[in-house]
Phi, psi and omega in degrees: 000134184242163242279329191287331180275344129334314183284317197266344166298312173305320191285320216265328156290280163000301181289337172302306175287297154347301179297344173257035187250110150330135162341285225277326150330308172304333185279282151012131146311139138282166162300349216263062162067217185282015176256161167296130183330311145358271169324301186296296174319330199284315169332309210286338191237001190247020161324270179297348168239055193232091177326128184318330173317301175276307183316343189260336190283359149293314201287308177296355177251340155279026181028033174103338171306132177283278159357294167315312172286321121017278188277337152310313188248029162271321195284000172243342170241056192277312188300358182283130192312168180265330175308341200252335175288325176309303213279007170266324164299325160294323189283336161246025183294001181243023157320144174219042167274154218206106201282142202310127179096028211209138147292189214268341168307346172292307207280336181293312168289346193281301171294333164299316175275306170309355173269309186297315166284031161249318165288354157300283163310342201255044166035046172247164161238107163010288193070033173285162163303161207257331221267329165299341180293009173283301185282005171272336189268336171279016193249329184267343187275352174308115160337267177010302174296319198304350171248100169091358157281295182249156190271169179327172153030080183273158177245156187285115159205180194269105190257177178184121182246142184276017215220350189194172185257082168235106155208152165212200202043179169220161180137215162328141184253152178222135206213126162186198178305151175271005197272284203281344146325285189306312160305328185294314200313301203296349203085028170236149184243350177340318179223036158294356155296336191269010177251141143281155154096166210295346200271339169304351160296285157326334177267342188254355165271351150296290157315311156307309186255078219257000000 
């Protein structure tokens, strides 16, 4: 399967899993800061069915922030049905924008990591493959991630997952799954029980203190 079918087989399980989600599940912190699974979701499918119109009247009432503008039309589209969100995720699972300057490894982290802060707090499992979370992770470890992924000053330590022939950096060592890496990497702290090694001190006191 090569990537983009990948992206879009994931979006389209992803809108599957959704449908069995309760009001109050829908409702329910995400990992993703103050928004609600809702919020993520919505984030996630309402990229491609958002008019090139409103998107730049986002980016101008967010002064330019791509981020900003983000969160303007998850907050302009809060009355949208959960049904509608789904049928958006299917209806552009097969998009393939890109944020400028950026390869197809964005919309792939993207999606990846916003389905664990949804899924995570309500103790649910995805249930994706273990073997794409690689580029997700040569991805977060990217010059690249720093606009808009990964948060500042990440401290330097030797991540390694045990779950793939994956490790990079050097210093403190740090070792689990690449699932709860790639969450750590991004600034969630959610599943820093499941890493190891002296360098799991330094990521959380990073995350805490962003």
């Amino acid at each position: 399967m090569d990537v983009w079918s990948q992206i879009a087989t994931e979006r389209r399980s992803l809108a599957d899993l959704l449908d069995t989600l309760t009001p109050e599940q829908w409702a329910a912190p995400s990992l993703c800061g103050a928004w609600t699974v809702k919020d993520v979701a919505v984030h996630l499918s309402a990229g491609p069915a958002t008019p090139t119109r409103t998107l730049l009247k986002a980016i101008v009432a967010g002064r330019g922030g791509f981020d900003r503008a983000n969160e303007l039309i998850v907050r302009w589209r809060a009355d949208v049905e959960p049904a509608q969100v789904t049928a958006w995720l299917r209806e552009y699972a097969e998009d393939r924008f890109t944020p400028p300057t950026m390869d197809w490894r964005a919309p792939l982290t993207d999606l990846r990591i916003h389905t664990q802060d949804m899924v995570v707090p309500l103790g649910l499992d995805a249930g994706v493959p273990v073997e794409p979370w690689r580029d997700v992770l040569e991805f977060l470890v990217s010059k690249a991630a720093r606009r808009g992924f990964v948060p500042k000053a990440r401290p330097e330590v030797a991540a390694t997952a045990i779950d793939l022939d994956w490790s990079h950096g050097s210093g403190p060592t740090v070792s689990g799954p690449a699932l709860a890496l790639a969450v750590a990497l991004c600034g969630r702290e959610a599943l820093l029980d499941q890493l190891a090694g002296e360098g799991v001190g330094a990521l959380r006191a990073w995350i805490g203190n962003p």
